[in-house]
C-alpha positions as CSV (number, residue, x, y, z in Angstrom):
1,X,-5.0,-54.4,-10.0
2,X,-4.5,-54.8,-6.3
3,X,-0.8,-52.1,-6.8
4,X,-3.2,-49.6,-8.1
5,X,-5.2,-49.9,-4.9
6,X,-2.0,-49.6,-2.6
7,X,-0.6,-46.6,-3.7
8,X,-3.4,-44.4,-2.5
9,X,-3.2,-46.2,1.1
10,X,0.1,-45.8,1.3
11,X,-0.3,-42.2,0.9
12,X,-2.9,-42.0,2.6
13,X,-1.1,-44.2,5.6
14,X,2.1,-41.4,5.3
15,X,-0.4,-38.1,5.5
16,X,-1.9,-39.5,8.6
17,X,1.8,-40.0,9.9
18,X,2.2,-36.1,9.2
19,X,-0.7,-35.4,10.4
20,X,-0.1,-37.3,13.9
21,X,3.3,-36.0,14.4
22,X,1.8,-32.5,13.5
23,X,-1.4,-32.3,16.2
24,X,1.7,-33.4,18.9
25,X,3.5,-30.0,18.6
26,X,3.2,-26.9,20.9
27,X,2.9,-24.0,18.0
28,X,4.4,-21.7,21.2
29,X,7.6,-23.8,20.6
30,X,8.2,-22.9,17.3
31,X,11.6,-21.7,17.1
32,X,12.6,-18.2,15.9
33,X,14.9,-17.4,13.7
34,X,15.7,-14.3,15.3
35,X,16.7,-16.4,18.8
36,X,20.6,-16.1,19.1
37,X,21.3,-13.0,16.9
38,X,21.1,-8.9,17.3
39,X,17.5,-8.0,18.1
40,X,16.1,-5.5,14.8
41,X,16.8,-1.8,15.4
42,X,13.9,0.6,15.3
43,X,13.2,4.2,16.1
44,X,10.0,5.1,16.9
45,X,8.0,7.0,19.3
46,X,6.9,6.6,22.8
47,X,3.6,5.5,23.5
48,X,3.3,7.7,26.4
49,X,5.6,10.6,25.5
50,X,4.9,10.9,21.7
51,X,7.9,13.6,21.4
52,X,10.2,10.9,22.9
53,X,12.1,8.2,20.6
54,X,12.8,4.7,22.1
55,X,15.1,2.5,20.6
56,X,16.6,-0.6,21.8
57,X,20.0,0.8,20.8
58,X,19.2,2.8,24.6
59,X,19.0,-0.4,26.4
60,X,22.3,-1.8,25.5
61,X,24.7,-3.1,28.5
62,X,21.3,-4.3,30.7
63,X,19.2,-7.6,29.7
64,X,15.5,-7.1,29.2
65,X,12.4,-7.6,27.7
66,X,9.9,-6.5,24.8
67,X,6.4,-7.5,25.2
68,X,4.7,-6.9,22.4
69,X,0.8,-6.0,23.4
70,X,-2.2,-4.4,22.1
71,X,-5.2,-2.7,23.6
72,X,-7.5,-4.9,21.6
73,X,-5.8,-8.2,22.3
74,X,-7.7,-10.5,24.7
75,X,-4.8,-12.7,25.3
76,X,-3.1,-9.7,26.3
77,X,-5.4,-9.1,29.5
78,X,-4.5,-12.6,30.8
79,X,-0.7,-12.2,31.1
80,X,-1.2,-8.3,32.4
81,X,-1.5,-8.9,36.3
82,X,2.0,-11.3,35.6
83,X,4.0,-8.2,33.4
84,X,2.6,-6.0,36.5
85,X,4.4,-8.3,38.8
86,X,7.3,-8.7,37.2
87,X,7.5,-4.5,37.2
88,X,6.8,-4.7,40.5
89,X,10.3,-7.4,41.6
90,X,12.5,-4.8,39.7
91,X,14.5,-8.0,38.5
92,X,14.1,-6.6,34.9
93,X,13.3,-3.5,32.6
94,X,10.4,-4.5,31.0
95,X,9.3,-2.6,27.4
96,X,6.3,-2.4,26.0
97,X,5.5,-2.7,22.1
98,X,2.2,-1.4,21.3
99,X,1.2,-2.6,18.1
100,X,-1.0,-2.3,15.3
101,X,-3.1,0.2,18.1
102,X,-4.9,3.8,18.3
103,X,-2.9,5.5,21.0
104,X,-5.7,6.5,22.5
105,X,-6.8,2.8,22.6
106,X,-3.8,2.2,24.0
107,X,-3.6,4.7,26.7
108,X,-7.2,4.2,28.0
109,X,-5.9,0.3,28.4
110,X,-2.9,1.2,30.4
111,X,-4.9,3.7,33.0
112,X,-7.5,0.8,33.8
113,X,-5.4,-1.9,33.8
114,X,-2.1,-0.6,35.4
115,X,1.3,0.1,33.2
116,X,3.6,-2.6,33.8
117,X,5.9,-0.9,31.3
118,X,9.3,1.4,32.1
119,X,7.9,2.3,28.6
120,X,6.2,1.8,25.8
121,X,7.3,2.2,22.3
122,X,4.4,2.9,19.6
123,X,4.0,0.4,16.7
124,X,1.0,1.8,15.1
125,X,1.4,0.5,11.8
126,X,3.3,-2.8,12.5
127,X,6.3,-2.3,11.1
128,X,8.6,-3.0,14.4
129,X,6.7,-6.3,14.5
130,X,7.4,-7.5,11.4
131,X,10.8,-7.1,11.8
132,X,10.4,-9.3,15.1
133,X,8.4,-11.7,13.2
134,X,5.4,-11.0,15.4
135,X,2.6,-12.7,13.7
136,X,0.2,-12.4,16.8
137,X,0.1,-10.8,20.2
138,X,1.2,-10.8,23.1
139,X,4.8,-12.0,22.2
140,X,8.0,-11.2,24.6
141,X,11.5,-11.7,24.0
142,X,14.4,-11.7,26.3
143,X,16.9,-9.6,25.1
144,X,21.1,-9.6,26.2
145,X,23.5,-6.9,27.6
146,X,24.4,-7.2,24.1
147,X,21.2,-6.9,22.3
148,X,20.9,-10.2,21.0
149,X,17.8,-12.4,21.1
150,X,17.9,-15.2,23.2
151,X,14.2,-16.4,23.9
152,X,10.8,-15.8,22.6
153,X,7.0,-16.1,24.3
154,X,4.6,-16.5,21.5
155,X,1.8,-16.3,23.5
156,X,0.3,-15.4,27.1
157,X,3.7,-15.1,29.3
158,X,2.5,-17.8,32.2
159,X,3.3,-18.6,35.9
160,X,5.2,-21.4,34.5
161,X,6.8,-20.1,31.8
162,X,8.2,-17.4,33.8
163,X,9.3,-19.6,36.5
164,X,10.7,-22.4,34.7
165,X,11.9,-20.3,31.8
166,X,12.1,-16.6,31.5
167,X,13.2,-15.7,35.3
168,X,16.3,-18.6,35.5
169,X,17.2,-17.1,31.6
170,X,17.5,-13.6,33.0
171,X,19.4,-14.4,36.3
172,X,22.1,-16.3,33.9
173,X,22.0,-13.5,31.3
174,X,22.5,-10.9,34.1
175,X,25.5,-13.1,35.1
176,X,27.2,-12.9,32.2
């Protein structure tokens, strides 16, 4: 009578243990499985310049950086004044990904705010983003000379993050 007892506690006891080890976890540090291989090629219009294609085939040989943003993101308004900064040092090219927008929306956003972007590609439909896994915005990822992956922001791009992470990632990168 008392083993019948036990085996719910012990369950019990082991979801807990999940459950602990779970609620300790950053979810921005989830790993992506698209860190160390060729970033997805797209082709799709400039945000901007809808006549104009941008693909990330036309950034090979420099390291940069996708942020994917939205007019209708609040998160998005919080990292701006940092993306307009890093535009600002020239230390790299920074793209834009407007997704799942209007491109009105999207315009109206960049003229009050400032446009941090070289450019901005136009992901209306959120196709490019699901190739990038992009299951919320803003998200930025570093990409090589050689178009390969090799970090990704979910979230707000912070002070510290670009200090401690992002900016000593593209100096190295550069290097190579």
């Amino acid at each position: 009578m008392k083993a019948r007892f036990l085996i719910p506690l012990a369950l019990f006891i082991v979801l807990v243990g999940f459950l602990a080890v779970g609620l300790q976890r950053d979810p921005r540090e989830i790993p992506s499985p698209l860190v160390d291989k060729a970033a997805p090629i797209f082709k799709v219009s400039q945000l901007i310049e809808a006549d104009k294609p941008f693909s990330p085939q036309d950034m090979k040989g420099q390291v940069w950086m996708l942020n994917v943003w939205a007019s209708w993101c609040v998160a998005c308004r919080v990292e701006h004044p940092l993306l307009v900064e890093i535009k600002r040092s020239g230390i790299v090219p920074l793209v834009g990904l407007d997704y799942k927008d209007q491109r009105p929306d999207a315009l109206k956003f960049l003229s009050q705010h400032g446009d941090p972007y070289m450019l901005s590609a136009f992901d209306g439909d959120g196709r490019v983003g699901i190739d990038y896994g992009v299951y919320g915005v803003p998200e930025t990822f570093i990409i090589d000379k050689n178009g390969v992956i090799r970090h990704k922001q979910i979230g707000p791009i912070t002070e510290e993050a670009l200090q401690k992470t992002i900016l000593p990632l593209i100096q190295k990168l550069k290097q190579s």
